[in-house]
C-alpha positions as CSV (number, residue, x, y, z in Angstrom):
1,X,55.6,86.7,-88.5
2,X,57.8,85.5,-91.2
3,X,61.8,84.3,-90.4
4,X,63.0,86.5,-93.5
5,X,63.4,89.8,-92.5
6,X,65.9,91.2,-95.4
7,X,65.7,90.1,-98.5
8,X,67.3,90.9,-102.1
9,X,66.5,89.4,-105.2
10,X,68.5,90.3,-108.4
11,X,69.3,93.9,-107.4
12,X,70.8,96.4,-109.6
13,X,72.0,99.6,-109.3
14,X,74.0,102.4,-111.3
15,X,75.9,105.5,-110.6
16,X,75.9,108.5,-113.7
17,X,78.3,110.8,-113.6
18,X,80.2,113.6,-116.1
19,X,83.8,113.8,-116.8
20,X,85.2,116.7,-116.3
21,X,88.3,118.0,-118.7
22,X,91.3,120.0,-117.2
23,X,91.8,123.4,-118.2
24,X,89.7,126.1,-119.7
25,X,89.4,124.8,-123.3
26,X,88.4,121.5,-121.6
27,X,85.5,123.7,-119.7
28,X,84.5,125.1,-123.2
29,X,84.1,121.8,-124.7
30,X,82.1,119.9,-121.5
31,X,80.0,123.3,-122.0
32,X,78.8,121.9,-125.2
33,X,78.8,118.2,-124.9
34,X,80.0,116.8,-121.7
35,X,81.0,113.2,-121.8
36,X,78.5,111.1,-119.7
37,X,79.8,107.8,-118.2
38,X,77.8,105.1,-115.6
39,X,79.2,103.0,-113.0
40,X,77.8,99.5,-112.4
41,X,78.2,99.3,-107.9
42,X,75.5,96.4,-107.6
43,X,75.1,93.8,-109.5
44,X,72.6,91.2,-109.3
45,X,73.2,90.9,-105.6
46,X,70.5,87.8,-104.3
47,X,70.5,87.1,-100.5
48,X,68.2,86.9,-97.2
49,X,68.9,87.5,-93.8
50,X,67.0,85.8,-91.0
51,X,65.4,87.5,-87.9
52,X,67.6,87.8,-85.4
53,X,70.9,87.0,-87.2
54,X,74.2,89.6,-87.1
55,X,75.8,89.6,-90.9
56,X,79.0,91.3,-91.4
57,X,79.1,92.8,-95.2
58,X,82.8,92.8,-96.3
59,X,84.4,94.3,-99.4
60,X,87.3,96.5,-100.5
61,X,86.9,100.4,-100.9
62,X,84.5,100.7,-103.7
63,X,83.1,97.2,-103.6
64,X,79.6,98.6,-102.8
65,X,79.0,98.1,-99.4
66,X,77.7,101.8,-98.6
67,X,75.6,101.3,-101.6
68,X,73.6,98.2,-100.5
69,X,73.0,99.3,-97.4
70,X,71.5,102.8,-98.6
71,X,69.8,100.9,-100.9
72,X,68.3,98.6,-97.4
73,X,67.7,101.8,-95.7
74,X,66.2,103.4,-98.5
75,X,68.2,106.2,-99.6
76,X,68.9,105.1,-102.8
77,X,66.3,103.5,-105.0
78,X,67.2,100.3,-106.9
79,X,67.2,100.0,-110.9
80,X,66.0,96.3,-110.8
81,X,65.5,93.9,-108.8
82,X,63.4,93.6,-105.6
83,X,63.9,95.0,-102.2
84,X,62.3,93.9,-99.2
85,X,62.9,94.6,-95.3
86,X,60.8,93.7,-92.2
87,X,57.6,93.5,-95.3
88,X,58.1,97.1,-96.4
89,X,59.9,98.6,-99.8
90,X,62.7,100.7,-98.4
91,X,62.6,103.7,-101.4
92,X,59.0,103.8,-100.3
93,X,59.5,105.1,-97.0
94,X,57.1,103.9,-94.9
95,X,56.6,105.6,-91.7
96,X,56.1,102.0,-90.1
97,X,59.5,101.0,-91.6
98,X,61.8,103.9,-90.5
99,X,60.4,103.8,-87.1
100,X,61.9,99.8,-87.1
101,X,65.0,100.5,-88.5
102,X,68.3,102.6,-87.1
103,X,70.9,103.7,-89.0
104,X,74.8,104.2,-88.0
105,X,75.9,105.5,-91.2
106,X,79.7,106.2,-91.7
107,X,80.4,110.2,-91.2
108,X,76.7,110.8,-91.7
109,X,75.7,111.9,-87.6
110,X,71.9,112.9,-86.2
111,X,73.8,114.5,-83.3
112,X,74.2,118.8,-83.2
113,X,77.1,119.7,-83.4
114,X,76.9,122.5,-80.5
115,X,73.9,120.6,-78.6
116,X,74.0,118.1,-75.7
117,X,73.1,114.8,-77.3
118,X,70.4,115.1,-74.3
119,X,68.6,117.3,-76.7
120,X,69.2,115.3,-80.0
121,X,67.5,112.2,-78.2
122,X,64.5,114.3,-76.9
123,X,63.9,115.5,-80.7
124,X,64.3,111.6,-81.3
125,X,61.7,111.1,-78.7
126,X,58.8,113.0,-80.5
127,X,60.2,111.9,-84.1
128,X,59.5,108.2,-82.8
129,X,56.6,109.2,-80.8
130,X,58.0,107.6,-77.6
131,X,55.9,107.7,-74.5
132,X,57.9,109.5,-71.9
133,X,58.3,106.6,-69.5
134,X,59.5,104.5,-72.3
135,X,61.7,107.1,-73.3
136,X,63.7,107.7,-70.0
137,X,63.6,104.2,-68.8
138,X,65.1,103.0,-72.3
139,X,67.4,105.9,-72.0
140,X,68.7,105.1,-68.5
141,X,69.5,101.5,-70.3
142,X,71.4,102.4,-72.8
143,X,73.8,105.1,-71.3
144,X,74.6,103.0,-68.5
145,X,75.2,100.1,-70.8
146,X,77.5,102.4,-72.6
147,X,79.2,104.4,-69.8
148,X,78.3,107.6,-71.1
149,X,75.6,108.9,-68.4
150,X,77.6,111.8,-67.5
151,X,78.4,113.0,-71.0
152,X,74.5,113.3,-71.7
153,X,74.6,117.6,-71.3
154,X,78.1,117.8,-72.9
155,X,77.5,119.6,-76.0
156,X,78.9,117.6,-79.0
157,X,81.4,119.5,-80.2
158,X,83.6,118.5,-76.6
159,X,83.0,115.0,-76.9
160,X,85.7,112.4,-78.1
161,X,85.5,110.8,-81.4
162,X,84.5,107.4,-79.1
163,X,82.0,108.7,-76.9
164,X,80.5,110.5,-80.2
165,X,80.4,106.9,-81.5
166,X,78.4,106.0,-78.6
167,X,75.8,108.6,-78.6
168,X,75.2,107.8,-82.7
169,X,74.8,104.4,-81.8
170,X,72.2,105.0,-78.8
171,X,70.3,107.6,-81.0
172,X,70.0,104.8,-83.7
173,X,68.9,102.3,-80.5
174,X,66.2,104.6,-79.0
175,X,63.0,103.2,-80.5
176,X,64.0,99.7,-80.4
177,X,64.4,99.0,-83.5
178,X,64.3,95.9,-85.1
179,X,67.1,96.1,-87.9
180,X,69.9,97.7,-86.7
181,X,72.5,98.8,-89.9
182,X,76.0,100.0,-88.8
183,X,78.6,101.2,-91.0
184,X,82.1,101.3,-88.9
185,X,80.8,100.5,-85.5
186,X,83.8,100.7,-83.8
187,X,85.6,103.8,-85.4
188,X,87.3,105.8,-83.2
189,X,87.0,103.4,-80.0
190,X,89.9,102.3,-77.4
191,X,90.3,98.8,-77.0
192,X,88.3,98.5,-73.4
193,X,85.3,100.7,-75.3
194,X,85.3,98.3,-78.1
195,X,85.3,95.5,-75.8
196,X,82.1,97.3,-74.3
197,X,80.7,97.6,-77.6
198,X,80.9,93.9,-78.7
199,X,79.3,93.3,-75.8
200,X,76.4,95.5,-75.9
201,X,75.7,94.7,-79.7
202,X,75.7,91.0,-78.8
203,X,73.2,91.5,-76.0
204,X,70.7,93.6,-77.8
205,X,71.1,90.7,-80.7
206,X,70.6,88.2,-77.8
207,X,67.4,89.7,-75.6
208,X,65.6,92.3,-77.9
209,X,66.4,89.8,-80.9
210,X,67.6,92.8,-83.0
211,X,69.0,92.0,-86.4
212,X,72.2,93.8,-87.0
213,X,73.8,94.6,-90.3
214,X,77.1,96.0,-90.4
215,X,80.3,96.6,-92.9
216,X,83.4,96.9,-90.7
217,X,87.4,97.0,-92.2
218,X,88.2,96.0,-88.1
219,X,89.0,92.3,-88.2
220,X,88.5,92.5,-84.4
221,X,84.7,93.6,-85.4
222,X,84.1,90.6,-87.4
223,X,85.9,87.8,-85.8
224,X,83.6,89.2,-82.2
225,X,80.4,90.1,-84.0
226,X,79.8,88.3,-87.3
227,X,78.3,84.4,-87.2
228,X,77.5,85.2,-91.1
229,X,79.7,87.0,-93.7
230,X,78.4,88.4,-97.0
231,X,81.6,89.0,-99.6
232,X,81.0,91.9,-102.1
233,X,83.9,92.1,-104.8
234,X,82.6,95.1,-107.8
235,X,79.0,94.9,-106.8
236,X,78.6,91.4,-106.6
237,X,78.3,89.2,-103.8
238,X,81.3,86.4,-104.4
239,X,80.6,84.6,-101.4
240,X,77.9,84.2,-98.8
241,X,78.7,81.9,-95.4
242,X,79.9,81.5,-91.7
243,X,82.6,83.2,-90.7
244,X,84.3,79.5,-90.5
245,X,83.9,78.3,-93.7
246,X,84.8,81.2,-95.4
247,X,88.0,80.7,-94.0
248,X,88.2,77.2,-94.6
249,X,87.1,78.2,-98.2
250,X,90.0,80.3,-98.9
251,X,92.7,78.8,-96.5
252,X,94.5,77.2,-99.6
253,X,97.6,75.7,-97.0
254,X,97.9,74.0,-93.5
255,X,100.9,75.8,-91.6
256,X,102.8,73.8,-88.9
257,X,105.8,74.8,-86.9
258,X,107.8,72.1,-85.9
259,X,110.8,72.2,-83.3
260,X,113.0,69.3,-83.2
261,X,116.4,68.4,-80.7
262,X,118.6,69.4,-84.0
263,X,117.7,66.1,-85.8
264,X,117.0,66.5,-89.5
265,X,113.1,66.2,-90.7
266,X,112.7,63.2,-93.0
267,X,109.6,64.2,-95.2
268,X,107.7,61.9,-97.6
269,X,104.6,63.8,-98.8
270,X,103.1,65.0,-102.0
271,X,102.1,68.9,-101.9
272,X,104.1,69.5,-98.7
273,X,107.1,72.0,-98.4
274,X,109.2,72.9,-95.8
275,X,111.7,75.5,-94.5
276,X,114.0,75.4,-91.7
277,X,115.5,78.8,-89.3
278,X,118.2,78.8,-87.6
279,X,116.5,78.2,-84.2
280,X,115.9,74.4,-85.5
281,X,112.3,75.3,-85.8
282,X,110.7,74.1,-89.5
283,X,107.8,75.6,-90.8
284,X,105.5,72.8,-93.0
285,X,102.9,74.0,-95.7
286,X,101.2,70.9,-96.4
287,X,98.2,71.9,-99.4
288,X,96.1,68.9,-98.8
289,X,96.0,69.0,-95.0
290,X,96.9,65.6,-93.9
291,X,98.2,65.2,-90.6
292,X,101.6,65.9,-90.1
293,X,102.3,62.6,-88.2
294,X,102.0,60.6,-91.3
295,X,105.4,62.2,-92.8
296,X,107.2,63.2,-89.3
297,X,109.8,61.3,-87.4
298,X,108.3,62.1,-84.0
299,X,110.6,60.8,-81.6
300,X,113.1,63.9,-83.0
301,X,110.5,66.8,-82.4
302,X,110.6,68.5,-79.8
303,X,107.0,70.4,-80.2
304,X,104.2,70.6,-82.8
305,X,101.9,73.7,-83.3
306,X,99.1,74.0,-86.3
307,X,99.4,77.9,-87.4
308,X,96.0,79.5,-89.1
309,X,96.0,81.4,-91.8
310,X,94.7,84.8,-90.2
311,X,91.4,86.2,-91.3
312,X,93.4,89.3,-92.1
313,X,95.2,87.6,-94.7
314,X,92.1,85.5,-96.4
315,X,90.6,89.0,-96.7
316,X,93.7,90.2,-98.5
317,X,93.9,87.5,-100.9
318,X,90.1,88.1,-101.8
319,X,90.3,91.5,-102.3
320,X,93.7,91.6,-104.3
321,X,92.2,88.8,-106.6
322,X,91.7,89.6,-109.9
């Protein structure tokens, strides 16, 4: 069995679309020659993902997140390039290859809106051609693992947007899959149910060795789930690596704050600046990260304390970068 599971080389893909003029005599002239225009959302996007691993895709609105992942699942077809996922061609779909794959795709649910998701998962059941046993005993697992055992008869409609959540996610689970893609996993959740959630996800990576794709806006999603980050910026992928070097990669300054008995700081350092409040406490941006004991009259401070740039922040200065 090979180790790549997921794998992209030189991908490409295009959205076509007509622009529309305002007005009635705009209408009349699309009538006879509409204006066509085409949208570049993946560029040459080249990467691999290991069995087993959890990757976290991240990338502003538009960046074309949605878009690779349709194109993984198979929705959409790719222009060029070369798709490949657990051996099979995604666009092709492959009986073999939907039956190891499950989908948590944004607003797109495989609940009924006025069914019991009871019923949903028994339609799954003969979809996936599930022996019965199999069926209830992987069942049992999953709704206890996600508290939502008594909600199985509830028809959809009177469930919360979290417990909804769930049900999508256990749906997509059923069969056990052995790619897992999950757009917003945590959307709608409380805080304890997310906590549950991170939990689960990590232990079906852990013991079934599921490999879990996801795109998330939640910086408590990838911070608790991602060990590998793939940065999209306008269809392309700008940066590909752990979750820690991608913020040492863009953490530009070292923040200290510094509290002294009222003494003065003496500094001595190139690429270091420093600003004082009125609570004698100093903040230090030093840009080439040298310890701050090499500039700092020690005897005089009080308290020393290294303050990270927040992932938030790093995310914020990728995105907004032109």
């Amino acid at each position: 069995m090979s180790k790549c599971i997921i794998e992209c080389k030189n991908v490409c893909f295009s959205y076509t679309y007509f622009e529309k003029q305002g007005g009635m005599c705009g209408t009349i002239k699309d009538f006879f020659g509409r204006q066509k225009k085409k949208i570049t959302a993946i560029n040459n996007v080249d990467f691999m993902v290991d069995r087993g691993e959890i990757v976290c895709i991240l990338g502003a609105n538009g960046a074309g997140k949605t878009t690779l992942m349709k194109l993984l699942i198979g929705i959409l077809s790719n222009e060029k390039g070369d798709i490949h996922c657990n051996g099979y061609k995604p666009y092709s779909k492959d009986k073999e290859y939907l039956k190891s794959i499950g989908v948590v795709l944004g607003q797109k649910s495989q609940l009924i809106w006025d069914l019991p998701p009871i019923d949903t998962l028994k339609m799954l059941k003969e979809i996936y051609e599930i022996p019965k046993e199999d069926f209830e005993k992987r069942l049992n697992e999953l709704v206890n693992s996600l508290k939502v055992s008594e909600k199985l008869c509830v028809p959809v409609r009177k469930l919360s947007l979290g417990e909804r959540v769930k049900f999508e996610l256990i749906c997509a689970l059923i069969h056990k899959p052995e790619i897992l893609f999950l757009d917003e996993p945590t959307l709608g959740l409380d805080i304890v149910s997310q906590k549950f959630m991170y939990e689960f996800l990590q232990k079906i990576n852990r013991v079934e060795k599921t490999t879990i794709l996801f795109s998330s806006h939640y910086i408590q999603d990838i911070e608790n789930l991602a060990k590998r980050v793939i940065v999209i910026k306008k269809g392309s992928i700008i940066s590909d690596t752990s979750l820690s070097e991608l913020k040492s990669q863009y953490t530009d300054k070292t923040s200290y704050i510094v509290e002294t008995d009222g003494t003065e700081l003496s500094m001595s350092m190139d690429g270091a600046s420093l600003i004082k409040d009125e609570t004698n406490k100093y903040r230090i941006f030093v840009t080439d990260k040298e310890p701050i004991v090499n500039f700092m009259n020690l005897k005089n401070v009080i308290s020393i304390h290294k303050e990270e740039m927040e992932l938030e922040d790093i995310l914020v200065s990728i995105f907004c970068k032109e």
